[in-house]
MITOR-887467 format. One line per field, with one value per atom (N, C-alpha, C): z, x, y; chain. Coordinates in nm, 4 decimals. Example, Ala and Ser with C-alpha at 12.3 -4.5 7.8 and 13.67 -1.06 7.14 Angstrom:
2
zz c(0.7800/0.7800/0.7800/0.7080/0.7140/0.7870)
xx c(1.3190/1.2300/1.3200/1.2850/1.3670/1.2900)
yy c(-0.5690/-0.4500/-0.3300/-0.2250/-0.1060/0.0030)
mol c(A/A/A/A/A/A)
# end
This chain:
78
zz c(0.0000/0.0000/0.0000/-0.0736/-0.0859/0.0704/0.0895/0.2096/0.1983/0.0922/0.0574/0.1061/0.0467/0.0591/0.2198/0.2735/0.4237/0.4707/0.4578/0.4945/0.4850/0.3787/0.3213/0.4063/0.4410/0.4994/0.6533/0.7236/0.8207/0.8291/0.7649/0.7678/0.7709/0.6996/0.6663/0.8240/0.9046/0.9984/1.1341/1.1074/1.2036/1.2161/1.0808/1.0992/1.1130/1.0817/1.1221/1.2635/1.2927/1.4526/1.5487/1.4872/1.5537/1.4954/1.3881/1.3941/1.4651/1.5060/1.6312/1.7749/1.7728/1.9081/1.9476/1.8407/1.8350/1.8577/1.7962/1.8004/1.9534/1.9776/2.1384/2.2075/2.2179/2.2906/2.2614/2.1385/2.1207/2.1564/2.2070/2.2828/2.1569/2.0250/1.9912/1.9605/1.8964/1.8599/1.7443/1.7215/1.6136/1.4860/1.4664/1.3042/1.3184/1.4092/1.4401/1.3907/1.4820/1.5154/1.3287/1.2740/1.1274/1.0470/1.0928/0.9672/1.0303/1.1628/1.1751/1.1219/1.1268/1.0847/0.9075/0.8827/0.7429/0.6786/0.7401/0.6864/0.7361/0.8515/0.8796/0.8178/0.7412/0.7005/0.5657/0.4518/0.3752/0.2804/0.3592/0.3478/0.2582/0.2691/0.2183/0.1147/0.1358/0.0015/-0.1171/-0.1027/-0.2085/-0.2758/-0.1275/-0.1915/-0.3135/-0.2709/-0.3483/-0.4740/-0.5003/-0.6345/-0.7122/-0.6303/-0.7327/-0.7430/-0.7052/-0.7566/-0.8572/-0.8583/-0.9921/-1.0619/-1.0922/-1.1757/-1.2072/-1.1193/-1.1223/-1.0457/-1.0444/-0.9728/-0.8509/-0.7622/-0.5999/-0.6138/-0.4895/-0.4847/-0.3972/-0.3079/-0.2271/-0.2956/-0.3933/-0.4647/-0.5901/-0.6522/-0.7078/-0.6075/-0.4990/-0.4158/-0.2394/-0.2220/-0.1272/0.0507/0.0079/0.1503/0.2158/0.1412/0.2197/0.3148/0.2574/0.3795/0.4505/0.4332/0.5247/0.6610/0.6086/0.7434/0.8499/0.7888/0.8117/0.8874/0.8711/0.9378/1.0477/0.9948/1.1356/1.2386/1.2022/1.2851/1.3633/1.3175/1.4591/1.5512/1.4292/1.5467/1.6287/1.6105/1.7633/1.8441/1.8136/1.8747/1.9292/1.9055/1.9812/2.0588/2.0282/2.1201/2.2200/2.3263/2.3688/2.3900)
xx c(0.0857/0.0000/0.0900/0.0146/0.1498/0.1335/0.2441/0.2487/0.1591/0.1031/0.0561/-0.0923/-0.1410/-0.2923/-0.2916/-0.1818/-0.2398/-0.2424/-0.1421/-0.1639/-0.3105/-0.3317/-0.4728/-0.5684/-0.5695/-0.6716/-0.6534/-0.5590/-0.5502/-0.6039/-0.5414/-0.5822/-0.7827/-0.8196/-0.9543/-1.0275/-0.9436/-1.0176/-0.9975/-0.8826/-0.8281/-0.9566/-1.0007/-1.0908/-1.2539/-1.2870/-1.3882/-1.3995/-1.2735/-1.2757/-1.3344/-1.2527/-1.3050/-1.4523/-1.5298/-1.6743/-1.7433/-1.7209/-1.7931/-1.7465/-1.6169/-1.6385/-1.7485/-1.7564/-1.8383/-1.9900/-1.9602/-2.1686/-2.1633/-2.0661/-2.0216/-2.0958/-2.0351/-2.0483/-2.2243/-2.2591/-2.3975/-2.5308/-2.4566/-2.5349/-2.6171/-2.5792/-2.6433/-2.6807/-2.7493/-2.7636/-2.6219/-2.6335/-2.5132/-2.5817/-2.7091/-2.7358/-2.6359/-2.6154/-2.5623/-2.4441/-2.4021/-2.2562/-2.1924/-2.2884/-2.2371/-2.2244/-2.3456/-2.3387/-2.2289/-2.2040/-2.1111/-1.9288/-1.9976/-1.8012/-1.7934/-1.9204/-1.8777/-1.8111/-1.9700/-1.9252/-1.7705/-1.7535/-1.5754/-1.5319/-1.5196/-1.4101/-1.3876/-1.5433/-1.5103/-1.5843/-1.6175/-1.6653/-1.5793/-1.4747/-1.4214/-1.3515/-1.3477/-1.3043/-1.3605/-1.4896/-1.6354/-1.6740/-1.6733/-1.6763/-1.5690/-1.4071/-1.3059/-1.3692/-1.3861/-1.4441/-1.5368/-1.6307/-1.7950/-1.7109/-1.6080/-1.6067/-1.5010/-1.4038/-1.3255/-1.3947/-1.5339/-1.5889/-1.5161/-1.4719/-1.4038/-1.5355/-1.4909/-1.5492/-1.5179/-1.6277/-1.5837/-1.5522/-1.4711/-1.3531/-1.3792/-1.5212/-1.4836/-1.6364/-1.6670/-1.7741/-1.7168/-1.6072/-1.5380/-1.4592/-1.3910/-1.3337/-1.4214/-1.4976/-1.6035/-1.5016/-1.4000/-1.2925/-1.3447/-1.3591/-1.3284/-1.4377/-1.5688/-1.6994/-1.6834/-1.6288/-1.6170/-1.5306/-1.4031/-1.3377/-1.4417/-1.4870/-1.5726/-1.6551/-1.7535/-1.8102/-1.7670/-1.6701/-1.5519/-1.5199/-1.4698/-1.4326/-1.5661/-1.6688/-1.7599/-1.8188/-1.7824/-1.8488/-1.7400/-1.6466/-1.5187/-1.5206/-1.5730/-1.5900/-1.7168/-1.8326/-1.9512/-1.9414/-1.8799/-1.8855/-1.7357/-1.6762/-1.5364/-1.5172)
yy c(-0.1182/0.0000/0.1242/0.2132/0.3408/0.4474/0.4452/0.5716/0.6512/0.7451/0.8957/0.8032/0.7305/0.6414/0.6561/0.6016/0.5588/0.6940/0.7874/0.9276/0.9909/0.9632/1.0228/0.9647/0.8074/0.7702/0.8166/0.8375/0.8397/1.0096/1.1355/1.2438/1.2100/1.1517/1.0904/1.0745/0.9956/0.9433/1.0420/1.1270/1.2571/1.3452/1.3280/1.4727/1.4336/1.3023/1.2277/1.1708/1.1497/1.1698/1.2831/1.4181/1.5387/1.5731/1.5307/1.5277/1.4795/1.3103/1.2214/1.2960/1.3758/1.4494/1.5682/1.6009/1.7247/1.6912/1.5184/1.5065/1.4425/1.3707/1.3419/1.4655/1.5914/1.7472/1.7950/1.7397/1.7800/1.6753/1.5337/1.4046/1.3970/1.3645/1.3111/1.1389/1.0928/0.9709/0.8992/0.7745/0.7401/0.7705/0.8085/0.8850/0.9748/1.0845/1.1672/1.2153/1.0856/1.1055/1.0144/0.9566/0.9507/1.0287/1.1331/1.2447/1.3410/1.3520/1.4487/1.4565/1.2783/1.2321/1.1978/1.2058/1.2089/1.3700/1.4171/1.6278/1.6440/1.6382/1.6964/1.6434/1.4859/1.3594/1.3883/1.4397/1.4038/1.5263/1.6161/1.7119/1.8393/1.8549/1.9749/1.9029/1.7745/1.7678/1.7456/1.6923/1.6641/1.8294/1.9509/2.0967/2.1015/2.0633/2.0971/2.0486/1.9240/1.8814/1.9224/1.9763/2.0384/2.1283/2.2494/2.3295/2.3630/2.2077/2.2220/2.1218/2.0936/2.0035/1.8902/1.8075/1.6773/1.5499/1.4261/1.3256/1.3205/1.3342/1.3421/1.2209/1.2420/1.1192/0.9685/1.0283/0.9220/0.8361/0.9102/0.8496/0.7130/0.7627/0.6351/0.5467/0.5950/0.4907/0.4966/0.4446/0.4213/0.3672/0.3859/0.3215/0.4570/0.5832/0.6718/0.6700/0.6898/0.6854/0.5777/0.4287/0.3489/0.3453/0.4572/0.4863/0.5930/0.6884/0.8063/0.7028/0.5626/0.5289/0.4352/0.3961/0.3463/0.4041/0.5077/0.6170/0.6500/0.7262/0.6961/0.5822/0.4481/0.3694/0.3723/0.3794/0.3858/0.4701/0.5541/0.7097/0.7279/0.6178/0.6024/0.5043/0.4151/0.2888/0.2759/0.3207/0.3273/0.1695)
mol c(A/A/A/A/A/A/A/A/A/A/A/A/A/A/A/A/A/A/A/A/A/A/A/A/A/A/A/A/A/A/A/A/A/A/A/A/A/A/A/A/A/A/A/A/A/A/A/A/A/A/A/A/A/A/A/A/A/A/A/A/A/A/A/A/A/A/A/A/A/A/A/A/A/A/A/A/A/A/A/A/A/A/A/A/A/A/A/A/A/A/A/A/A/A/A/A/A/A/A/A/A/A/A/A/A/A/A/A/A/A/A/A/A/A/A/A/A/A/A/A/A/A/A/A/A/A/A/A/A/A/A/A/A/A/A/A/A/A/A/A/A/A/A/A/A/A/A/A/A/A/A/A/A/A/A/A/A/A/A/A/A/A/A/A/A/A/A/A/A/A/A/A/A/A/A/A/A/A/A/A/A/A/A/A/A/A/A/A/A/A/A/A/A/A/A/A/A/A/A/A/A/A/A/A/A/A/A/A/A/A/A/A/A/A/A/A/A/A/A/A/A/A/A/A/A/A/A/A/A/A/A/A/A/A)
# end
């Protein structure tokens, strides 16, 4: 597996982490705490794409929402 990939995924799950904290701080439910770790996880980078008219990214490679949903169930369940 290439270094830059695991980087990427790991940056991926850094910032989907700090979404499930946030839905943590707002008590919500794990609908919640999914949608919160997807928007931080995968969120600015789906914007980056609509707005250089490219293929969002985690729409051809689907690992990415699966960490995004990893990441909160770890972050809901200690």
């Amino acid at each position: 597996m290439n270094p830059i990939l695991i980087l990427d995924y790991a940056g991926i799950a850094v910032f989907a982490a700090t979404g499930a904290l946030a839905a943590s701080r707002k008590q919500v439910d794990m609908i919640g705490f999914l949608f919160f770790a997807a928007i931080t996880g995968i969120g600015g980078g789906t914007v980056r794409d609509l707005i250089l008219d490219v293929p969002v990214f985690w729409v051809a490679n689907p690992d990415y929402l699966v960490i995004c949903v990893a990441t909160a169930g770890i972050v809901y369940f200690p």
